[in-house]
C-alpha positions as CSV (number, residue, x, y, z in Angstrom):
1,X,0.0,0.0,0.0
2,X,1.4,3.3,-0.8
3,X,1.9,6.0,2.2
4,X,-0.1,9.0,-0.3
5,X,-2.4,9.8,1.4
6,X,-4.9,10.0,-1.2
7,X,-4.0,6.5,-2.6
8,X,-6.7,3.9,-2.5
9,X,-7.4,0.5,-3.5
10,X,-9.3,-0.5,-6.5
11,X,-10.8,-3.7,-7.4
12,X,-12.9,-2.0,-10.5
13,X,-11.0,0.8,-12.2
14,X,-12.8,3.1,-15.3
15,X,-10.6,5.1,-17.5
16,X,-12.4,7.3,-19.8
17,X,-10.2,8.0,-22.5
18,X,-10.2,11.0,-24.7
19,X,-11.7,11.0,-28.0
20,X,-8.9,12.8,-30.3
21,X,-6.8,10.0,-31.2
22,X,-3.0,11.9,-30.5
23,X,-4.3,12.7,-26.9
24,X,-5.4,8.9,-26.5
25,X,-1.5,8.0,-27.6
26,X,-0.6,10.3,-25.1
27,X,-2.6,8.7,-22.6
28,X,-0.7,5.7,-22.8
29,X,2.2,6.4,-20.2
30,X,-1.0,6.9,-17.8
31,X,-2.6,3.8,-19.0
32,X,0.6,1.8,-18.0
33,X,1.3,3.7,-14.5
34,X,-2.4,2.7,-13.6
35,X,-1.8,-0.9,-14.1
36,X,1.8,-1.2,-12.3
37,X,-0.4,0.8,-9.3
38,X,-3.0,-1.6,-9.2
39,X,-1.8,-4.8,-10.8
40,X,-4.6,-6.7,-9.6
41,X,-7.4,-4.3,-10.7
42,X,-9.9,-5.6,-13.4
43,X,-9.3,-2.3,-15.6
44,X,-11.3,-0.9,-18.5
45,X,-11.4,2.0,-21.1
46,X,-14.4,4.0,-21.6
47,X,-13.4,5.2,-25.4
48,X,-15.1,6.4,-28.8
49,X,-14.8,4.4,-31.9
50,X,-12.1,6.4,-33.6
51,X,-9.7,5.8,-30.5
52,X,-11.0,1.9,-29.7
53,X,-8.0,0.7,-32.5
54,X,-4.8,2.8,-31.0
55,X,-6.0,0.6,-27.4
56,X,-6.2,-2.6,-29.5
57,X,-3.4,-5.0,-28.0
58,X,-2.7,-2.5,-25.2
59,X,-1.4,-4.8,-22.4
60,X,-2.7,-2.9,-19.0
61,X,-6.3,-2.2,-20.0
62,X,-8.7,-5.7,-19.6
63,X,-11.5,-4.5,-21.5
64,X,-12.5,-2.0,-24.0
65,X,-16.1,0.0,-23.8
66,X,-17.0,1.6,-26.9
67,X,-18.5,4.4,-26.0
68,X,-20.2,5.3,-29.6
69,X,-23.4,6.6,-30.8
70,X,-25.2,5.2,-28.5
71,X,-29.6,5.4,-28.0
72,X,-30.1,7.4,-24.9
73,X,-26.9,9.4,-24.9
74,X,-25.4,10.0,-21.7
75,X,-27.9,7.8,-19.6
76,X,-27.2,4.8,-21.8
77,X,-23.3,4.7,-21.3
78,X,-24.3,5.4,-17.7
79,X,-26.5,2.5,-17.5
80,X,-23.8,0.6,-19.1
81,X,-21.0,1.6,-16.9
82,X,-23.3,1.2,-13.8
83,X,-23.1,-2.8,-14.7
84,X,-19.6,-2.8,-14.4
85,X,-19.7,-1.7,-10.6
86,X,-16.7,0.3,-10.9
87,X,-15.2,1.9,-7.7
88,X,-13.1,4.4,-8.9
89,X,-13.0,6.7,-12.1
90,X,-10.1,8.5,-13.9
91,X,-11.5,10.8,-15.9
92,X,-8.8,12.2,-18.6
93,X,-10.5,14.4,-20.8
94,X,-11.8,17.8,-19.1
95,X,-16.1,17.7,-20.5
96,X,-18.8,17.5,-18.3
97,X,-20.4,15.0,-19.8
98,X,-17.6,12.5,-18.8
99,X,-18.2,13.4,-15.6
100,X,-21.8,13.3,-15.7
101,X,-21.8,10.0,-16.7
102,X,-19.5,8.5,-14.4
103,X,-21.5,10.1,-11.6
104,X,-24.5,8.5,-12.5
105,X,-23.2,5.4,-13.2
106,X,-22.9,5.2,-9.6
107,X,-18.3,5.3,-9.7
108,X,-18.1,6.2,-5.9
109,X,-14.6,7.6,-6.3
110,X,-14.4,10.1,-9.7
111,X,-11.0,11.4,-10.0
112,X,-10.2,14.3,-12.7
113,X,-9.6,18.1,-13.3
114,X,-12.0,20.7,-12.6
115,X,-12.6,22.0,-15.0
116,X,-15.8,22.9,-17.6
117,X,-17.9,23.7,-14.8
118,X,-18.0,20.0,-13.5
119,X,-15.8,20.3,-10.0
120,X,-19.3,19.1,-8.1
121,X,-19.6,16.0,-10.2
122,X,-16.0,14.7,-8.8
123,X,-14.6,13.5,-5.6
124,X,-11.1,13.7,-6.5
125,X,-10.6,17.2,-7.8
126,X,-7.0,18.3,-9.5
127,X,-6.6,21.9,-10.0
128,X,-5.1,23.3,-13.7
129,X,-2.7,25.6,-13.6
130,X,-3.9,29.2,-14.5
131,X,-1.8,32.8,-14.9
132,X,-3.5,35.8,-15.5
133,X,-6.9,33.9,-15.6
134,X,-5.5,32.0,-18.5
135,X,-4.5,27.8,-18.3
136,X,-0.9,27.5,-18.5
137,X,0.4,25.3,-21.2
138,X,0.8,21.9,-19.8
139,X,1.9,18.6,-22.0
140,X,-1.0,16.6,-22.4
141,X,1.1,13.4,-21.5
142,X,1.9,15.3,-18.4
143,X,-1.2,16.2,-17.4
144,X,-2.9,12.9,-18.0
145,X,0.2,11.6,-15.8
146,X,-0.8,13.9,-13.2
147,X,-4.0,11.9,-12.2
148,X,-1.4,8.9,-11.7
149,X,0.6,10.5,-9.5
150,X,-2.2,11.8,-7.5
151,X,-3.6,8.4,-7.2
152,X,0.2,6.9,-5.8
153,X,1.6,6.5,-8.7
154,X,5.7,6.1,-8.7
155,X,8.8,5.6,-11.1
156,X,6.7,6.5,-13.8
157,X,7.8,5.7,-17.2
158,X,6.8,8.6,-19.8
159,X,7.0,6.9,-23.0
160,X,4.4,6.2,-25.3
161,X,3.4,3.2,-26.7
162,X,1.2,1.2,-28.9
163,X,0.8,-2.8,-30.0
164,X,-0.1,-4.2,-33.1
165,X,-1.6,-7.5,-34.0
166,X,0.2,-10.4,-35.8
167,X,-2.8,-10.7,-37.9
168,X,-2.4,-7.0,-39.1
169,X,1.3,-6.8,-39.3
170,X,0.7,-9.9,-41.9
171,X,-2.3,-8.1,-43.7
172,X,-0.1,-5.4,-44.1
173,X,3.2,-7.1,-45.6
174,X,0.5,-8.8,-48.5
175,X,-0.7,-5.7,-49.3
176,X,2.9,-4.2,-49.5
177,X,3.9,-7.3,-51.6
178,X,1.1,-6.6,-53.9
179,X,1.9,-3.2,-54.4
180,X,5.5,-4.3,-55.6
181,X,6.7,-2.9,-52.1
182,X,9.5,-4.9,-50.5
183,X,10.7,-4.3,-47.2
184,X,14.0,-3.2,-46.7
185,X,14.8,-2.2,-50.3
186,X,13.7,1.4,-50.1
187,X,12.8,3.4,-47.4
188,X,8.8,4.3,-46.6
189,X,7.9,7.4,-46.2
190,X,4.2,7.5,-45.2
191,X,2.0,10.8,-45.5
192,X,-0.9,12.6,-43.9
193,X,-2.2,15.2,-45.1
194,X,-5.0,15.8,-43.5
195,X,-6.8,17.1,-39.5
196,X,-9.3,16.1,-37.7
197,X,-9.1,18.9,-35.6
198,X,-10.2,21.5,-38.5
199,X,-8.7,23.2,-41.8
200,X,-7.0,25.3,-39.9
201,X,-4.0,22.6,-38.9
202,X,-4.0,21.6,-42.5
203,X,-0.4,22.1,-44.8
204,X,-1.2,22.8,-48.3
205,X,-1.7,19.7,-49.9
206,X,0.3,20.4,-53.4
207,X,3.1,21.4,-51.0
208,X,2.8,18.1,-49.2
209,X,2.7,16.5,-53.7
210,X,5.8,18.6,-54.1
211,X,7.7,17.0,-50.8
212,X,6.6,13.5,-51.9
213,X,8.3,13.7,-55.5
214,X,11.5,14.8,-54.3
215,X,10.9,11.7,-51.9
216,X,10.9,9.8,-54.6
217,X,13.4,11.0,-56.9
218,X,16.3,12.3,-54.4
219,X,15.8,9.7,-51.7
220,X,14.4,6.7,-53.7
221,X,12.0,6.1,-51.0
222,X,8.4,4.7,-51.9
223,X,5.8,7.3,-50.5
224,X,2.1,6.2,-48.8
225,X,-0.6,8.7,-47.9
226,X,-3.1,8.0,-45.9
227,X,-6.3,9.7,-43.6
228,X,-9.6,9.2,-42.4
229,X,-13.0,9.1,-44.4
230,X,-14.0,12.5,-44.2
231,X,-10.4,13.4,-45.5
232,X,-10.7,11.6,-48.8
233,X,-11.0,15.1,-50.9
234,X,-7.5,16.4,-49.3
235,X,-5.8,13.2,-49.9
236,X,-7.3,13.1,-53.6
237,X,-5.3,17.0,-54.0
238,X,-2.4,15.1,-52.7
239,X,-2.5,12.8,-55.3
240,X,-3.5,14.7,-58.1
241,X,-0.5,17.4,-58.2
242,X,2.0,14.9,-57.1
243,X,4.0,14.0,-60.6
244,X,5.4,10.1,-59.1
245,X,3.4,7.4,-57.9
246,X,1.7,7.6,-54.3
247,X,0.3,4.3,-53.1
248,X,-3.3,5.6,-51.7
249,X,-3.2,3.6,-48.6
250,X,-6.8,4.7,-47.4
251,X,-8.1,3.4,-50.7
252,X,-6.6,0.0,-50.1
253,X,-8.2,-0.6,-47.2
254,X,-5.4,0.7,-44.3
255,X,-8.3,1.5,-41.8
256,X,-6.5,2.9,-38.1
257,X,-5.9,-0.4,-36.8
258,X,-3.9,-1.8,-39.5
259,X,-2.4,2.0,-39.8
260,X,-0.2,1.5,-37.1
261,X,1.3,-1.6,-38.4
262,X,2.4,-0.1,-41.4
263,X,3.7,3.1,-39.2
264,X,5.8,0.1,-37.6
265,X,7.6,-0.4,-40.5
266,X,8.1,3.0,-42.4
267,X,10.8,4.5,-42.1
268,X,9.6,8.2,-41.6
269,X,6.2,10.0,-41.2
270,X,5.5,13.2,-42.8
271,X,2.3,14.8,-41.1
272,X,0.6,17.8,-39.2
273,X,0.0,18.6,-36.2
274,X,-2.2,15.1,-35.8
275,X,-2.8,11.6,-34.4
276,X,-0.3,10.3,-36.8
277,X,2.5,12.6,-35.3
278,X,1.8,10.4,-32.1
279,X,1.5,7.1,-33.5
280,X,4.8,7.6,-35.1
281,X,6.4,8.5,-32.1
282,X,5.0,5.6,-30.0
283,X,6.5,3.5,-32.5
284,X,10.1,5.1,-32.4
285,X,9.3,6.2,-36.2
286,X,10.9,9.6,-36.9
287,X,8.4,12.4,-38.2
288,X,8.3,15.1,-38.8
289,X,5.5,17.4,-38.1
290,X,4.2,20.7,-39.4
291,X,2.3,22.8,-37.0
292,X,0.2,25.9,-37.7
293,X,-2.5,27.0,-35.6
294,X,-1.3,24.9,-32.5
295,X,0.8,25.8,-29.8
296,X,3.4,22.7,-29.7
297,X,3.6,23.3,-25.5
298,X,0.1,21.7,-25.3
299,X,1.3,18.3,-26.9
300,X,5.7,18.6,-26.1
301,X,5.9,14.6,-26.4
302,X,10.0,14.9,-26.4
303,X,10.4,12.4,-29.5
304,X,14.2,12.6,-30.1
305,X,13.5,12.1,-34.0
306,X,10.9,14.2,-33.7
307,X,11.3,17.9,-36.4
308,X,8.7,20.4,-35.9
309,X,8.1,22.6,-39.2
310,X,6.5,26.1,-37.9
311,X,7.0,29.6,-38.6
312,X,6.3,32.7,-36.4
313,X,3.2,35.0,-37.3
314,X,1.6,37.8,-35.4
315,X,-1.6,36.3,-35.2
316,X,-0.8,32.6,-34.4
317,X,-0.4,30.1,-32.5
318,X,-4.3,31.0,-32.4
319,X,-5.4,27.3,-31.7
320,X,-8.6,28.0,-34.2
321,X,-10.2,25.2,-36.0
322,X,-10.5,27.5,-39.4
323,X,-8.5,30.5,-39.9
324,X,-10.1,33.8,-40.2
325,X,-7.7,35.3,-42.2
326,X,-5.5,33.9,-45.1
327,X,-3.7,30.7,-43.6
328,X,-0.3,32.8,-43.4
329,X,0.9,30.1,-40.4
330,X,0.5,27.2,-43.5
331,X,1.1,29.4,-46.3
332,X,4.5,30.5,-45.2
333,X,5.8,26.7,-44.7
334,X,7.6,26.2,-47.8
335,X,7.8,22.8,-49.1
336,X,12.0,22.8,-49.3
337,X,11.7,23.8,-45.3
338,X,9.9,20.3,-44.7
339,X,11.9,18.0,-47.1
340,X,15.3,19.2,-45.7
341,X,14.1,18.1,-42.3
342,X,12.7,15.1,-43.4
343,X,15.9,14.1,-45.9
344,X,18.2,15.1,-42.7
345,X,16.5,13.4,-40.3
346,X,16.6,10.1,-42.7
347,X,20.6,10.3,-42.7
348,X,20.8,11.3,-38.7
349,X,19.0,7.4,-38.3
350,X,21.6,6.2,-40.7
351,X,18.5,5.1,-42.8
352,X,20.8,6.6,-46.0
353,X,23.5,9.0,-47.1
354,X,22.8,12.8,-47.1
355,X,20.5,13.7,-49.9
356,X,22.1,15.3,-53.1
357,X,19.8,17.8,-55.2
358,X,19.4,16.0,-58.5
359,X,17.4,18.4,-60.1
């Protein structure tokens, strides 16, 4: 038993997860602090569909709750989470709703930040930090590990991490092989192009076109692009102004699940400020990522082959969804700025020899 005073045994523990897929890889360092605190806890994940595959294979969760589009909202998760007879929640994202619904699932102990209005709804309450009236910028993998080490956590290890299943990884490796992709005889380079978040996050997508051709030509790597449904028409651009071939992964059937195997085995990802980025760091991948609109403070993740593409403008980082004015954070991001990082962080791995300009 640990001497923190707050620290408390759990037979039953609920993690509600986030529902933006980088913060749910981010989550992961909390995930595995939780089970080395309460090793003999049944544990399970309260989580939306797009972030139930990054938790596939995850070894210190028991069970997975999709928490979809459910009939009855709210009160139909809570119904579904009173069955469980949890005893304690950790609640990482900061809605009300969350904490609504543990609360009326019956969760006697509700741990989480209070914040959105919801401090009543929680027995455990953690403070933000605020200056000026303002939250401070806090890593989100730092302030998910906060509700560990409230709880007793100890020693905690900060990496991320994700699993893959061997049924996947070999899905994955036919496709490849049927693409007239071999393993090992040129370097993968996968692309996305695309943001949940909103337009706002999003490079230009004949600039990302431009970065895959010299891929191709100056690096002799094979280039993938990939995203989700609603992305399809960004991906498409991609496509259309690159001038060398781009295997459409989405259009092959690379759902998220089977993303992260082939993640696994690129060699580097090229992406924005986006789940992706994460995956590719929880995999040991290098990436490099372009941010815009997004302060990087909020999601530091200290990825050692890690190359953030960002330029400084008077109006950003404005953390908008869509920009109000004309993009200049994007526009500015020339597409020679993210190749050099991306052909320089391919020779730093040892991957290949320095790109030469060959055109």
């Amino acid at each position: 038993m640990k001497n923190s005073a707050q620290h408390r045994q759990s037979e039953r523990l609920l993690v509600v997860m986030p529902s933006w897929v980088g913060d749910a890889v981010m989550a992961t360092p909390t995930l595995r602090a939780l089970r080395k605190l309460y090793p003999q806890a049944t544990i399970a994940a309260l989580a939306c569909a797009a972030v139930v595959p990054i938790l596939d294979g995850c070894p210190w969760i028991d069970r997975i709750i999709p928490a979809g589009s459910r009939k009855g909202g709210v009160f139909s998760v809570a119904r579904l989470l009173s069955a469980g007879k949890y005893d304690t929640a950790v609640l990482l994202p900061n809605s009300f709703r969350s904490a609504l619904m543990v609360m009326m699932a019956g969760v006697r102990h509700r741990v989480g930040y209070d914040r959105d209005h919801r401090g009543f709804l929680l027995t455990d309450r953690l403070v933000p930090l605020r200056r000026l009236g303002a939250f401070v910028p806090v890593p989100t993998l730092d302030y998910y590990l906060g509700l560990a080490r409230y709880l007793g956590a100890e020693d905690i290890d900060p990496a991320m991490q994700l699993f893959t299943q061997p049924q996947h990884e070999a899905e994955i490796e036919r496709l490849f092989a049927e693409q007239g992709y071999i393993a090992g005889k040129k370097q993968l380079v996968v692309m996305t192009p695309g943001a949940s978040y909103g337009d706002a996050k999003m490079w230009l997508p004949q600039r990302f076109a431009a970065v895959a051709d010299r891929c191709v030509r100056q690096l002799d790597a094979v280039v993938a692009v990939t995203g989700a449904a609603k992305e399809r028409q960004v991906i498409d651009n991609v496509v259309a102004h690159a001038t060398e071939p781009i295997l459409d992964l989405s259009r092959l059937g690379v759902d998220l699940i089977r993303f992260k195997s082939v993640v696994k085995r690129s060699s580097l990802v090229i992406t924005n400020d986006t789940g992706p980025r994460h995956i590719a760091a929880a995999m040991g991948v290098p990436v490099v990522s372009i941010f815009g609109p997004t302060d990087p403070a909020w999601t530091k993740i200290d990825h050692k082959d890690e190359r953030q593409v960002m330029v400084s403008v008077e109006c950003g980082p404005c953390q908008l969804k869509k920009c109000p004015l004309d993009h200049r954070c994007m526009e500015l991001i020339e597409a020679d700025m993210v190749f050099e990082e991306a052909a320089q962080l391919l020779a730093d791995r040892g991957a290949m020899a320095p790109f030469k300009d060959r055109t």
